[in-house]
C-alpha positions as CSV (number, residue, x, y, z in Angstrom):
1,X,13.1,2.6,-1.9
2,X,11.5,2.8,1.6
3,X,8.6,0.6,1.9
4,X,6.3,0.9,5.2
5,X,4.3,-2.8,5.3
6,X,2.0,-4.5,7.2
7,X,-0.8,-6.9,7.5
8,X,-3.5,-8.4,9.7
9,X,-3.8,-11.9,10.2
10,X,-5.3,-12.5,6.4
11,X,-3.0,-11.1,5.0
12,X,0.4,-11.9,6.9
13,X,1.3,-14.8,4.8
14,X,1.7,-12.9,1.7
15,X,2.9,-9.8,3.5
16,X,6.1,-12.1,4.5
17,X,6.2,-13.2,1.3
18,X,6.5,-10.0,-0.1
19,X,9.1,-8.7,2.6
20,X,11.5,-11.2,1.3
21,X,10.6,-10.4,-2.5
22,X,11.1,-6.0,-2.0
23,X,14.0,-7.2,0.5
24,X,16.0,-9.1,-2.2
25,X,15.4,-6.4,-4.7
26,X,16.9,-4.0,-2.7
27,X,14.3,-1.9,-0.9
28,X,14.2,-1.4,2.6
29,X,11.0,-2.6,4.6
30,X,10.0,-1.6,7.2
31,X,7.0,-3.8,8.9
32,X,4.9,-2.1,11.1
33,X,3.5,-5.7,12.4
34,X,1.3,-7.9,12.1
35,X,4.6,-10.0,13.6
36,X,3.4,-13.4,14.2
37,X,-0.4,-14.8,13.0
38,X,-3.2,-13.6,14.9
39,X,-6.4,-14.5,14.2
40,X,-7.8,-11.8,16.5
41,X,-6.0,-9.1,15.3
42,X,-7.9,-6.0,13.2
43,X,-6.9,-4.4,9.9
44,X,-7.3,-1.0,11.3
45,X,-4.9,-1.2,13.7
46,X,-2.3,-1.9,10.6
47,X,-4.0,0.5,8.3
48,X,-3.4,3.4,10.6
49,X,0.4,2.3,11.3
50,X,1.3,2.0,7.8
51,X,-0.8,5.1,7.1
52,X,0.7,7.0,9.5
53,X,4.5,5.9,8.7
54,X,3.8,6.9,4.7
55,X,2.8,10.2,5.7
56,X,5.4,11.1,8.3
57,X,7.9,9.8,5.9
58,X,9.5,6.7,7.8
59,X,9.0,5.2,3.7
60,X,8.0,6.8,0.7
61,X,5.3,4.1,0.2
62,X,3.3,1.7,2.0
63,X,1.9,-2.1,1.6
64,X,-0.9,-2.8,3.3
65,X,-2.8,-6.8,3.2
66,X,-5.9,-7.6,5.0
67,X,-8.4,-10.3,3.6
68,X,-10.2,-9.1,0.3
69,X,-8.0,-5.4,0.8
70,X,-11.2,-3.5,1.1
71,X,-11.2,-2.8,4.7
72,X,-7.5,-2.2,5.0
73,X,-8.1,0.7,1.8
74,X,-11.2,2.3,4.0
75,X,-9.2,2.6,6.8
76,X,-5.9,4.1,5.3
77,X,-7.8,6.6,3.5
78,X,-9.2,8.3,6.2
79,X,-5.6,9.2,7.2
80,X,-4.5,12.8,5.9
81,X,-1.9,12.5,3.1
82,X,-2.7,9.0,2.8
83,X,-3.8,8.2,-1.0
84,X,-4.4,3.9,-0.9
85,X,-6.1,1.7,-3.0
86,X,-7.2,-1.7,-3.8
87,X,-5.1,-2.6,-6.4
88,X,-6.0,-6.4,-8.7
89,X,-4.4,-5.5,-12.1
90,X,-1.3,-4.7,-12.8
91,X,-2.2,-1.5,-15.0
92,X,-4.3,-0.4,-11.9
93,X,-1.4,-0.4,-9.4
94,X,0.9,1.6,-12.3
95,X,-1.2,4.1,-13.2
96,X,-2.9,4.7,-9.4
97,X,0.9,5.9,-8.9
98,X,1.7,7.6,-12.2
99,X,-2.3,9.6,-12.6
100,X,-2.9,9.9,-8.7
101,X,0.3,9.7,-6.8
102,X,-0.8,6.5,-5.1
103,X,1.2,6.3,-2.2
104,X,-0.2,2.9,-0.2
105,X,-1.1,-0.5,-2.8
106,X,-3.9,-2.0,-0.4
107,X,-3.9,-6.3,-1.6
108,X,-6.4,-9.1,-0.3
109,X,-4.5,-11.6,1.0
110,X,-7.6,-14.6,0.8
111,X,-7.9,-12.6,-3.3
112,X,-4.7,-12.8,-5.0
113,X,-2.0,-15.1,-5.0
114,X,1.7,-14.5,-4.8
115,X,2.6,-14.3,-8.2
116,X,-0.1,-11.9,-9.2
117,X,1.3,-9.9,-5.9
118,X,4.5,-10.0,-6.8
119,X,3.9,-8.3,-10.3
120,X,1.6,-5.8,-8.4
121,X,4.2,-4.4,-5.9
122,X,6.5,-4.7,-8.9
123,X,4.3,-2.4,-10.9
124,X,3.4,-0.1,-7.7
125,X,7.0,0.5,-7.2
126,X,8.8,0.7,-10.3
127,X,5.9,3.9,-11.1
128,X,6.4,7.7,-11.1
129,X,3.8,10.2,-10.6
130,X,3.3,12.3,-13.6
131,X,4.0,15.8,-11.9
132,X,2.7,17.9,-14.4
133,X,-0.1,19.3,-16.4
134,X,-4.0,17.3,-15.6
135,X,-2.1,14.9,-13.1
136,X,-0.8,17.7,-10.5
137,X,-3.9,19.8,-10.9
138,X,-6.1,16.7,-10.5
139,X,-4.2,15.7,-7.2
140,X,-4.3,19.4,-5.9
141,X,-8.5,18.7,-5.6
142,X,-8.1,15.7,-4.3
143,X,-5.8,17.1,-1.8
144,X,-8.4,20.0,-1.3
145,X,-11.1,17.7,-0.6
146,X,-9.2,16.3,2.4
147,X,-9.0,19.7,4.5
């Protein structure tokens, strides 16, 4: 799978991390920055790449790390098409995919360690959206809502 990442400067640690974990199980990556720590940098500025890239189809799902994930999920979500969420559980980042076609797992970098990370992409990628029946119809309002 295509994944669009990136991070600010909370959450570039783990989002290199994680790059080298989705890289050695086979998915491409494609990191829309942050490239090198910055502790200036803004998680808007990588919410709205990431965002951006999902939607336009440069990866069929994004990553997205800021400190506590909050701020990076605000931001994403205000792009069209873009459904992201804060994701600390492993059932959460499964079924955010299979119920409501999650396409962006928003993480906090200074919140959960690598290994919990790990299993969360795992989970976020290794999901299908249930197209069918209460799912579909469900997602059509939500996609209503945004026009």
């Amino acid at each position: 799978m295509k994944i669009v990442v990136g991070a600010d400067h909370a959450g570039f640690e783990l989002k290199e991390i994680l790059k080298k974990e989705m890289e050695s199980a086979g998915h491409i990556i494609v990191d829309v920055g942050a490239f090198e720590y910055d502790k200036a940098d803004d998680y808007p500025d990588f919410a709205e790449a990431v965002g951006r890239a999902v939607v336009a189809g440069e990866g069929e799902r994004g990553l997205l790390i800021c400190g506590s994930g909050v701020g990076a999920s605000i931001a994403a979500n205000k792009i069209k098409g873009v459904r992201a969420c804060l994701c600390h559980d492993i059932y959460s980042a499964t079924q955010g995919v299979e119920h409501d076609d999650m396409n962006v797992l928003c993480l906090g970098g200074l919140i959960v360690g690598s290994a919990l990370a790990r299993k969360l992409v795992d989970g976020f990628l290794s999901a299908k959206f249930i197209d069918s029946g209460r799912y579909q119809r469900r997602l059509n309002k939500v996609i209503a809502l945004e026009s």
